[in-house]
C-alpha positions in Angstrom: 5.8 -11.3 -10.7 2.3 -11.0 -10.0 -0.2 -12.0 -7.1 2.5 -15.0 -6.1 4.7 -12.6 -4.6 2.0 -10.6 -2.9 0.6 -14.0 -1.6 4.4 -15.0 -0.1 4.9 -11.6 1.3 1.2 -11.8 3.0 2.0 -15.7 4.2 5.3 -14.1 5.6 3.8 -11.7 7.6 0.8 -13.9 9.0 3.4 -16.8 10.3 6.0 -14.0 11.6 2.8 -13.0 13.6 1.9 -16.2 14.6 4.7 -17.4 16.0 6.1 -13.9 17.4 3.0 -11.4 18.1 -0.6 -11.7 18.1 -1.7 -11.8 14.5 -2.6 -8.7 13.7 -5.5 -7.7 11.2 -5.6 -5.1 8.4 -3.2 -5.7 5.6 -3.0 -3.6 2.8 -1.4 -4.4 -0.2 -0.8 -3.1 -3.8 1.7 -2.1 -6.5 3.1 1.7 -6.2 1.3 2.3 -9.5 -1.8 0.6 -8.9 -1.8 3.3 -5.2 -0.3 6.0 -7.1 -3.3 5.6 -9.5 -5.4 4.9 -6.9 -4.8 8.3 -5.2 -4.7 10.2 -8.0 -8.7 9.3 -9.0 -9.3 10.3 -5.5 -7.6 13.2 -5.5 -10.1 13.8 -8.6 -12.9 12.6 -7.1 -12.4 14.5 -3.8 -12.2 11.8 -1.8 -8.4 11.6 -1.4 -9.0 12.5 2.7 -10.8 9.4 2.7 -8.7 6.7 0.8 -5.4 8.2 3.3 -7.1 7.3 6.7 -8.3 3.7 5.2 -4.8 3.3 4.7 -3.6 5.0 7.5 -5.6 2.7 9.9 -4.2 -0.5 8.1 -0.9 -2.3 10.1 0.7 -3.3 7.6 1.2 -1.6 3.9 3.0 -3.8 1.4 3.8 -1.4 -1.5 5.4 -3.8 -4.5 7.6 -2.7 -7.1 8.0 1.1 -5.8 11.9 1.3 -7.5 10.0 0.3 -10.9 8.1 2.5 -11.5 8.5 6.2 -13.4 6.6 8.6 -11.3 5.5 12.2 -12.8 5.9 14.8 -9.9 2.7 14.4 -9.0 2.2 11.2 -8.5 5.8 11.2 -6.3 4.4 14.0 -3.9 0.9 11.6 -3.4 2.5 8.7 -2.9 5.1 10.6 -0.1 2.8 12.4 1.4 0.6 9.2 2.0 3.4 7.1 3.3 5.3 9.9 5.6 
């Protein structure tokens, strides 16, 4: 599975839009590891504020292959605290 299934889940979500609601803009989409990862070099980089609202002002958050993947503790709190 790679950027296919991203691409079907994305074209899945546009056409439910179209044909149901107003398309809406601001999709976000990634791997848990890649935002686990992604949160953990901001948190680093003291910018992990930052990197939360972007995602927090997306609609839509399409987070592949989150039963998958081993987390360490920290990574588990990030990735809760940014999706709760």
């Amino acid at each position: 599975m790679g950027k296919g299934y991203f691409l079907s889940l994305k074209s899945i979500y546009n056409l439910l839009c179209s044909k149901l609601i107003k398309p809406v803009r601001g999709t976000w989409q990634s791997t848990a590891a890649g935002l686990i990862h992604e949160l953990m070099e901001a948190g680093d980089e003291r910018r992990l504020l930052r990197v939360r609202e972007q995602l927090a002002s997306q609609h839509l958050l399409i987070i592949d292959r989150l039963g998958f993947v081993p987390l360490s503790e920290t990574g588990a709190e990030l990735l809760f605290e940014t999706i709760s």
